[in-house]
N, C-alpha and C positions, 0 to 999 in steps of 0.2 A: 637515576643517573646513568647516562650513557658512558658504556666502557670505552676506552681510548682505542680497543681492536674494533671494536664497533663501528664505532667513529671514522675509523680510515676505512672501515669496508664502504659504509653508505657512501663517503669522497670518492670514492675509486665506481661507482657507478657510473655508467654513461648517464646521460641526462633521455629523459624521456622527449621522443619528436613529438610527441602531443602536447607538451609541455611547452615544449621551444614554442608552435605552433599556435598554442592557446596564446602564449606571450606576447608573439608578435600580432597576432589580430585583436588584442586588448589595446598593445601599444596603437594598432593606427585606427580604431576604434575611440580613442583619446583623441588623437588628431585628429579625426573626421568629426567627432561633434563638437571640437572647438571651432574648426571650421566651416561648419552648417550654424551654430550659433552665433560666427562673427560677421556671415554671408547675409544673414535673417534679417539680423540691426541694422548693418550698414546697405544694402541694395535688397530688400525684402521682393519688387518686383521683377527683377533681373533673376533672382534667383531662385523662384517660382516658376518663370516662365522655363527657363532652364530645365527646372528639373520634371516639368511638364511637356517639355518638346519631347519625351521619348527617344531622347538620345541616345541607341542602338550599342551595346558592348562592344567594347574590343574585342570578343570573338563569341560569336554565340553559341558555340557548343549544342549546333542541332544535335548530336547524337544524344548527347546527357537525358538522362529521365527525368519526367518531372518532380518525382521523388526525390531524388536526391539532389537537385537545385532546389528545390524547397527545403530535405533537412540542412541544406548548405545555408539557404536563409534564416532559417528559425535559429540554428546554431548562431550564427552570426548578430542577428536580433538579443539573443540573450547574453552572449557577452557586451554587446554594447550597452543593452538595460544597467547589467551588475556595475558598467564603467560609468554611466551617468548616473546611479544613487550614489558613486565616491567622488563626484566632480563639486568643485567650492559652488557652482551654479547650478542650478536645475534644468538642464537640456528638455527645452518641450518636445511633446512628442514630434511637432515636424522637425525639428530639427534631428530628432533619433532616428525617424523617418528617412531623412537626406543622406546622412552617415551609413546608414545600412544601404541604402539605395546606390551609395556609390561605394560601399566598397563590395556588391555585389558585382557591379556593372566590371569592375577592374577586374574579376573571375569571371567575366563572361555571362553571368548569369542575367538575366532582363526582369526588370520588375516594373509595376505600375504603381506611381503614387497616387492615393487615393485621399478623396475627403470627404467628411460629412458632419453632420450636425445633426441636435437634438434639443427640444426643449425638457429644461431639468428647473422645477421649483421656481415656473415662471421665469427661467432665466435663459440666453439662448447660447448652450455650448457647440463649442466645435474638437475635431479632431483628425489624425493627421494617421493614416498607416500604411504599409505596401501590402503588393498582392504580388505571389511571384507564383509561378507555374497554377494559376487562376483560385488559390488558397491565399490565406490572410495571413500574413507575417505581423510575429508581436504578440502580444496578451492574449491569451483567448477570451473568448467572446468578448471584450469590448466593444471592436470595431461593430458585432453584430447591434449592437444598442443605439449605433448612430445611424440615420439615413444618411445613405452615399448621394455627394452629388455629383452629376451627369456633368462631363468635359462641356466647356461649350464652344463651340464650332465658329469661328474669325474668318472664314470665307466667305469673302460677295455673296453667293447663291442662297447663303442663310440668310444674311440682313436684308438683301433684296427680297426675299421672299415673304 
């Protein structure tokens, strides 16, 4: 049982900024994968393409090391994970993909979405993850189990040739 001095000491804390911080990138963490989720359903090629055009940050932070735009992603990957095991739907990985992809792009940081496939038990899977500062954002080793496939190139010079 907590004493009542106790009590008013913990209230009387400031709150921790990592906290606040943790909060508010869980909250839009929520919003971003309802909105990668409802973008998927309703325009699946619009929104693909989109998030394939390598749409360039709002600032790219040449000076940043790749370190720590990478721990900024993996950080940001894992609270979006812990947000989509508490969500009523199960956010696919592209869609956890997009959500992290943009809310990295909003800090400036650039990432690539990647995808690949594998055959599992005679069956043919796919899967969806980023790569930011040339490292694999997400689960470890997963992505290593999938072959990646190669962008492919929509300019004349390729189909003509």
């Amino acid at each position: 049982m907590v004493s009542w001095r106790r009590k008013a000491e913990v209230e009387a804390e400031p709150l921790n900024l990592n906290l606040i911080l943790n909060l508010n990138a869980l909250a839009e963490a929520g919003v971003c994968l309802a909105l990668a989720s409802l973008a998927i359903r309703v325009a699946p090629a619009v929104t693909l393409r989109l998030a394939q055009a390598g749409v360039r940050p709002r600032d790219q932070h040449s000076g940043r090391p790749a370190a720590r735009a990478w721990a900024a992603a993996a950080r940001l990957w894992r609270l979006t994970a812990a947000v989509a095991r508490r969500l009523p739907w199960r956010p696919t990985c592209l869609a956890q993909a997009l959500a992290v992809g943009w809310m990295l792009r909003r800090r400036g940081i650039a990432t690539r979405l990647r995808f690949g496939v594998r055959v599992a038990d005679g069956a043919l899977a796919a899967h969806a993850w980023l790569e930011c500062a040339g490292r694999v954002v997400g689960p470890p080793r997963v992505a290593e189990t999938f072959a990646p496939l190669e962008p492919v190139s929509t300019s004349s010079e390729h189909i003509n040739a």
